[in-house]
Structures are given as structure tokens and as C-alpha cells.
C-alpha positions in Angstrom: -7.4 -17.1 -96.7 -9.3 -20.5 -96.2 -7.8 -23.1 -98.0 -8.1 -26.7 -98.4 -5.1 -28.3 -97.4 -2.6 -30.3 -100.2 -2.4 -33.7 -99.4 -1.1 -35.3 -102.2 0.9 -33.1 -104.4 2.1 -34.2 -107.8 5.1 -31.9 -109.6 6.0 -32.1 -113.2 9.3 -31.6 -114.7 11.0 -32.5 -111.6 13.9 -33.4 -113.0 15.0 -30.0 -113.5 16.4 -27.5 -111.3 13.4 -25.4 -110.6 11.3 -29.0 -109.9 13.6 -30.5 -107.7 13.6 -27.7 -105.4 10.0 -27.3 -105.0 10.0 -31.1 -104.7 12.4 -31.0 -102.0 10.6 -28.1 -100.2 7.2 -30.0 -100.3 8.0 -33.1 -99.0 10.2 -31.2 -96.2 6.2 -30.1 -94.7 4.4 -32.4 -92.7 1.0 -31.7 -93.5 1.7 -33.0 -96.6 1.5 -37.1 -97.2 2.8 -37.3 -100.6 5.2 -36.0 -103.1 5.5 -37.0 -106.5 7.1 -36.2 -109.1 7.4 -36.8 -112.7 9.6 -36.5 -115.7 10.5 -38.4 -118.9 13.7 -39.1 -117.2 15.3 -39.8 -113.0 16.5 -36.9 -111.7 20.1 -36.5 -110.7 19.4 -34.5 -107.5 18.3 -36.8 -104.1 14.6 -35.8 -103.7 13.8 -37.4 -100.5 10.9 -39.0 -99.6 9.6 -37.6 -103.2 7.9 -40.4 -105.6 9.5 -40.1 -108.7 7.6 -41.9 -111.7 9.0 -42.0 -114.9 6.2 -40.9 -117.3 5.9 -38.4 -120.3 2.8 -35.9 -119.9 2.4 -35.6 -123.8 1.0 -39.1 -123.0 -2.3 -40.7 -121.3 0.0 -41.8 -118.8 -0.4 -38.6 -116.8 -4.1 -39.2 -115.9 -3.1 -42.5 -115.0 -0.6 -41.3 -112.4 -2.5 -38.8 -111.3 -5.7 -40.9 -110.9 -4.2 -44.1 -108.9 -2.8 -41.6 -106.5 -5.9 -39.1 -105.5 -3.1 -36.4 -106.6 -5.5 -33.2 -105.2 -2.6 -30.7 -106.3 -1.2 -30.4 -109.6 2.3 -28.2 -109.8 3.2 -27.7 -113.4 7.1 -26.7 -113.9 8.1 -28.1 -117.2 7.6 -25.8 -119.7 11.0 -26.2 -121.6 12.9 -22.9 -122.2 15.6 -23.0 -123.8 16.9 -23.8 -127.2 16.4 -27.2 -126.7 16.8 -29.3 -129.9 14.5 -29.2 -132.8 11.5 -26.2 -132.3 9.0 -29.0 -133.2 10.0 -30.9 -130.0 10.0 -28.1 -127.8 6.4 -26.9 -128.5 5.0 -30.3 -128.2 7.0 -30.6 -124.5 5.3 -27.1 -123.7 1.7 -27.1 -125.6 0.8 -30.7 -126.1 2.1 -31.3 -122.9 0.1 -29.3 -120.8 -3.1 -30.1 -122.9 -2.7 -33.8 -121.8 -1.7 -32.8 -118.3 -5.1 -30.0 -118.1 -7.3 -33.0 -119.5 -6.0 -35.5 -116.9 -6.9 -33.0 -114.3 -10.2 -32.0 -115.7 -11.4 -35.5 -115.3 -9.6 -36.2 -112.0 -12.6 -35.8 -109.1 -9.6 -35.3 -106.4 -7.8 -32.8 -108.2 -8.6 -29.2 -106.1 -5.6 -26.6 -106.7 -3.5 -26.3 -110.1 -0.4 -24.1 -109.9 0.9 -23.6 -112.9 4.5 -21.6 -114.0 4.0 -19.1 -116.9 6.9 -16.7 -117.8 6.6 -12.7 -118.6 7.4 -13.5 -121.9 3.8 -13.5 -122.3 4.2 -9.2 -122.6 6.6 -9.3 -125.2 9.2 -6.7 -126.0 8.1 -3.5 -127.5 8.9 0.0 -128.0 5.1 0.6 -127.5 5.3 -1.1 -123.9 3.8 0.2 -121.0 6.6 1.1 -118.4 5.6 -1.2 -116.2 3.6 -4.7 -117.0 0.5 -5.4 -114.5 -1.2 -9.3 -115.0 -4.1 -6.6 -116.8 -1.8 -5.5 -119.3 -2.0 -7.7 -123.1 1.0 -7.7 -125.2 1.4 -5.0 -127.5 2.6 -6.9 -130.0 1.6 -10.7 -129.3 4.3 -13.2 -128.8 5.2 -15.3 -132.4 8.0 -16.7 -131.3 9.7 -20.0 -129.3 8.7 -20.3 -125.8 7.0 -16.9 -125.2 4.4 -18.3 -127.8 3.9 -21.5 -126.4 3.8 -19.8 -122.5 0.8 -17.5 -124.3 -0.8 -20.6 -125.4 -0.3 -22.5 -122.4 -2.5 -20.0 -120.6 -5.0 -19.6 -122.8 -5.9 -23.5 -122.3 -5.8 -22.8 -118.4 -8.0 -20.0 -118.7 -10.2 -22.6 -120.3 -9.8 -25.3 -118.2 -11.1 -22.9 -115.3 -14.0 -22.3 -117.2 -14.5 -26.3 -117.3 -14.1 -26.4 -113.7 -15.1 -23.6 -111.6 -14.6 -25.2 -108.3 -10.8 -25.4 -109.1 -8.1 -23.1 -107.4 -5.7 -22.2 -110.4 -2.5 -19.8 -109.8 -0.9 -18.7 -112.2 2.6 -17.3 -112.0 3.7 -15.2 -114.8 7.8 -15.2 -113.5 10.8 -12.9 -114.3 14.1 -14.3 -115.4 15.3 -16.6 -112.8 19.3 -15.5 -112.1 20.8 -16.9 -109.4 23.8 -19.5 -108.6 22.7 -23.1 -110.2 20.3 -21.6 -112.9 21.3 -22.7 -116.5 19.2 -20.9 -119.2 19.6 -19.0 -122.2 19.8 -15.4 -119.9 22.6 -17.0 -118.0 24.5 -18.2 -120.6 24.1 -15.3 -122.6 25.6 -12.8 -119.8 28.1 -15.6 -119.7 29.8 -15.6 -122.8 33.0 -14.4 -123.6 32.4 -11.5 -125.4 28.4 -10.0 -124.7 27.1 -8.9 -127.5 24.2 -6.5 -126.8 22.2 -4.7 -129.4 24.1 -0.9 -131.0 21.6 2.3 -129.3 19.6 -0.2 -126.8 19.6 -0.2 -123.2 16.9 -2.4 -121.9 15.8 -2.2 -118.0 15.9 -6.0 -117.0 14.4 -7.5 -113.5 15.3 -11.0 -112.4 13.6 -13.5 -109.7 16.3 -15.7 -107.2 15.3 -19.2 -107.1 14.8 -18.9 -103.2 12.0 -16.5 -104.0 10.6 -18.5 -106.7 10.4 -21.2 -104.6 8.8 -20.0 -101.5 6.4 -18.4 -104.1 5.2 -22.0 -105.5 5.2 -23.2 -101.9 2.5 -21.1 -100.9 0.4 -21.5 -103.5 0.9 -25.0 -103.2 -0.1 -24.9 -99.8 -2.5 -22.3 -99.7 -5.6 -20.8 -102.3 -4.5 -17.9 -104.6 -6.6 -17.8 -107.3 -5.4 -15.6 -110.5 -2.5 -14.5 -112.1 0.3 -13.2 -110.2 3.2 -11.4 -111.6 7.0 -12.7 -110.1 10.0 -10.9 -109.9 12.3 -9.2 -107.3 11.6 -5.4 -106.7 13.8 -2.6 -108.4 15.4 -2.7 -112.5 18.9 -3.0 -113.7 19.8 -1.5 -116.8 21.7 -4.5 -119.3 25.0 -1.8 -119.3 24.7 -1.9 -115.4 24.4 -5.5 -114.9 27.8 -6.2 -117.5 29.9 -3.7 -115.8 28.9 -5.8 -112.1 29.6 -8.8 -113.6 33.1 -7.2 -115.2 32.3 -9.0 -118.7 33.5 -7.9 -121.8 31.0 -6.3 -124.1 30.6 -5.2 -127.7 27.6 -3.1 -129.3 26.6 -4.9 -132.7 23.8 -3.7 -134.9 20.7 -5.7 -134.5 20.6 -7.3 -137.9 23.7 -8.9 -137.4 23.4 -10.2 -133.8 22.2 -13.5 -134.9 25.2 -14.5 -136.5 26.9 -13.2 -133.4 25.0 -16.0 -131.4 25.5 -18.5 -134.0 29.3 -18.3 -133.0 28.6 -18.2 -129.1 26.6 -21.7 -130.2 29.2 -23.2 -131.8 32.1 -21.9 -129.6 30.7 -21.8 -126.0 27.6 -23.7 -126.1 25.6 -20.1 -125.9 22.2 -20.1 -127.1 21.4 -18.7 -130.4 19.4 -15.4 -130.5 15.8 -16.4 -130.6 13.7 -13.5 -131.9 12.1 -13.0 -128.6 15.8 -13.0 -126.7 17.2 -10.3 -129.0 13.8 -8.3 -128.5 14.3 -8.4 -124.7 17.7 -7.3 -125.4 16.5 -4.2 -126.9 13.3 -3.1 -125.3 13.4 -5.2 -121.8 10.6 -5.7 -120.0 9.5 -4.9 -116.0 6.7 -5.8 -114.0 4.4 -4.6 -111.4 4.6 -6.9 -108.6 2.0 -5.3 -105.9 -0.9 -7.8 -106.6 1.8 -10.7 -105.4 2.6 -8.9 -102.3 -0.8 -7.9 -101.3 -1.8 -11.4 -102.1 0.8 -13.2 -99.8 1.6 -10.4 -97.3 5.3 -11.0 -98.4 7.9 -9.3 -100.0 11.1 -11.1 -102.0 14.3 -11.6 -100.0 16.3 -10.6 -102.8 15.6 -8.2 -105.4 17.0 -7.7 -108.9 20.2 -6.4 -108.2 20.8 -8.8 -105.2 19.9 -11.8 -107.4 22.4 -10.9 -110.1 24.8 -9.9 -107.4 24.1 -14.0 -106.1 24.5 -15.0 -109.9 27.8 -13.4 -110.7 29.5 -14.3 -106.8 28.0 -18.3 -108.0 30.4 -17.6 -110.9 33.5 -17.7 -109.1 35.3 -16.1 -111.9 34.8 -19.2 -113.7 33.0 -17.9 -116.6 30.0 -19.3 -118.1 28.4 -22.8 -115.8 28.5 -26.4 -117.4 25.5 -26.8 -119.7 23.9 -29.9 -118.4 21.2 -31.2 -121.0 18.2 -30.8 -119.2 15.8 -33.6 -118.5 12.5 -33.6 -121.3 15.0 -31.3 -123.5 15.0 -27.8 -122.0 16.3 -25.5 -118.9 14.8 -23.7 -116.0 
């Protein structure tokens, strides 16, 4: 479709897994001039010919940054999602953040294209949910929780910055769980504990996204218009009992009510996350998507779908058991 082309490109929370490789991605095409990316601390992966600029969006700095540079696309990656310190931090990292980050591109005359990574968690978890989530479909039962909450919020003020400025190209990608070798989050080291706990009479159908995919996702909307909301995974479901016996991890059903406490031992123990309301939720009711709008949009289909990406996730493993929890730059994990 016609397009203005992406000239300079600015990417947030690039100091993160997910960031770095879209990073490294863009400033690997020639058409465009600039990468840059930003965090509140350096990354630890090369980035090329990337500009990284140490700044924190939850400050004015942003519009400055983005200003002085004639950024003309805006790739927002840093929601935080993990359990990533104190719950006050997180929300001001994901919310406040991308308020300051919206209001630097609402002023900015250059800026053209915002693409900006939301997460299914948006649907919830639900015994009332449909089988299958298109981008129509609300939550049942609205998100009140962590991260899913903020990723609701987060879009509600890009639906309003659209409003502002009609004559911008917004995407936004509502993405799956990303599982895949490298990917530290709360899924990953929950399939990676010890013992997985998973919730007594639930069998949730899960889907997962490979980074590759992810990435070649945010490339072309990076590099191309696609207005709307785009739902992200890789095609086909894996029941939660399917997915431990391929992996060969030890399980044990426990009763809901006490799964917490279950967690809060993985925490201490393992460095497992504890069970956020909305991760013991997915853990009973799952959630799936309806990915067609993507692949009519793109003309493209994922390389891997959800069984391949766990398949990638668990061969990453090596039989080592659960990956090195790095702290993740700006306090969460892709």
C-alpha cells in the first residue's frame, strides 16, 4: 500500500531483548538514515550503527530527543512485563511513560507513523470468552490487574492520540506470548521451574509468537503504513498439558486458591515469578486469537507457529532448566 518511507526511526526500550532486535533489523536497511534508540540504561547487546541516547520517557527529555532529530517514526517496545520491582514503578514505566512519549509525538511536526507493541492481555481470561479473540472483540471481564491493565490503558491514550492527529499512521500490535530461545519473561520462567504448578481441573489452550516473527512483524510496519490494530501470534493452539509433556517438565495440579503460595516459593527458590492474578487466569482459561486481519494485511504468514516456537524454546533449553534472569533495562522483561 502507499507509504511514506521511515527515515529516521526512533525505538524505545532498546535495551531489552525485543528492542535490540528490531534495532538491529532497522539499521541493517538502507533506506533508512537513522536509528535510535533509547532507554534509561546502555544496552549490553552491539547495536550497530544504532544511536543510543540515554533518556527516560516518563520525562520531557523524550520530546527533546525526538525533536532535535526530525524522528518521523516512533517504535514503542518498552512496556515492562514482568514482575519487575514495586507495582507503583512498573505502571509509571508502562502508563506515564507512554503518556509522555504520545505527547512528544503529538507536538512533533515530523513525526508520521507510530508503531506501538500492545499485548493480548488486553482480552483477559474468562470462562465467558469467545473461542477465538478478533481485534473487535472487548474483554469480557476487563483487565484489573498488573500489566494487562496498564496495556488496556496504554491503548486507550493511543486511540486518543489518533483522534489528535488524524494524519498519523498508528499500528497497533496486540502480541501473543513471545517463547522462543533468548526470551526471559514471566511465561518462560514459569514453564521453567522445577516443579510446574498448573491450576487442579484447567487445561487452558495457549498460542505463542517466535521473536523472528515478531520482528519481521514490527519491521514492516515500521517500514510500511498499516493502520489499526493487528492481532500477533503464530497459527494453531497447544493445550498447557501438551506443551509440559514436550518440554518433559515435571508437573503438579494444585487448587487455585493455593497457587499463589506455590509461586511465592518458585520466587524465593528459582527466581520464578509470583502468580499475578492475570498469570494464574491465563493458566486456567487461556486465551487464542484470530490472526487473518494480520495476514491479509501483510500478505504474510509466520515462519513458526505455536508448536514450532515452543519446540525452538525448549531445544534453546539445552536441558539446562530455567535461563539466567538478567534484570531487565527500565525494570521489566520482553
Amino acid at each position: 500500500m502507499p507509504s511514506t518511507a521511515a527515515r529516521v526511526v526512533l525505538v524505545t526500550g532498546v535495551s531489552r531483548f525485543l528492542g535490540a532486535r528490531v534495532a538491529n533489523t532497522l539499521q541493517a536497511d538502507p533506506g533508512i538514515e537513522r536509528v535510535i534508540g533509547v532507554d534509561t540504561v546502555p544496552p549490553t547487546t552491539p547495536l550497530g550503527r544504532t544511536e543510543f541516547v540515554r533518556v527516560d520517557i516518563r520525562t520531557p527529555g523524550i520530546a527533546k530527543v525526538i525533536s532535535s532529530a526530525g524522528v518521523d517514526t516512533v517504535v514503542h517496545l518498552s512496556l515492562v512485563t514482568g514482575q519487575a520491582g514495586p507495582r507503583a514503578r512498573a505502571k509509571e514505566l508502562n502508563v506515564i511513560g507512554t503518556m509522555q512519549l504520545l505527547a512528544a509525538c503529538q507536538r512533533s511536526p515530523d513525526t508520521r507513523r507510530l508503531v506501538v507493541r500492545s499485548s493480548a492481555a488486553v482480552y483477559g481470561s474468562s470462562p465467558r470468552d469467545p473461542a477465538v479473540f478478533t481485534e473487535e472483540d472487548q474483554a469480557v471481564e476487563a483487565p484489573a490487574h498488573g500489566y494487562a491493565k496498564d496495556t488496556a490503558e496504554v491503548e486507550r491514550y493511543v486511540r486518543g492520540l489518533t483522534r489528535r492527529r488524524s494524519d498519523l499512521t498508528v499500528s497497533v500490535l496486540r502480541f501473543a506470548n513471545f517463547l522462543g530461545p533468548g526470551v526471559d519473561s514471566p511465561v518462560t520462567r514459569y514453564l521453567t521451574m522445577p516443579v510446574v504448578p498448573t491450576v487442579l481441573g484447567f487445561d487452558p489452550r495457549l498460542q505463542f509468537v517466535h521473536p523472528d516473527d515478531g520482528v519481521e512483524v514490527l519491521r514492516r510496519m515500521t517500514l510500511e503504513d498499516h493502520p489499526g490494530c493487528f492481532n500477533v501470534a503464530g497459527d494453531g493452539v497447544l493445550l498447557l498439558s501438551q506443551a509440559l509433556r514436550r518440554a518433559g517438565r515435571p508437573h503438579l495440579p494444585v487448587p487455585a486458591p493455593s497457587i499463589s503460595a506455590f509461586g511465592g516459593l518458585g520466587r524465593r527458590f528459582t527466581g520464578s515469578p509470583a502468580f499475578s492474578p492475570e498469570l494464574l487466569r491465563w493458566l486456567m482459561y487461556g486465551r487464542v486469537l484470530d490472526t487473518s486481519r494480520l495476514a491479509a494485511e501483510l500478505s504474510w504468514t509466520p515462519k513458526y507457529g505455536s508448536e514450532e516456537a515452543f519446540a525452538e524454546f525448549v531445544s534453546g533449553l539445552g536441558g539446562r532448566g530455567a535461563p539466567p534472569h538478567r534484570p531487565a533495562a527500565g525494570g521489566g522483561r520482553d
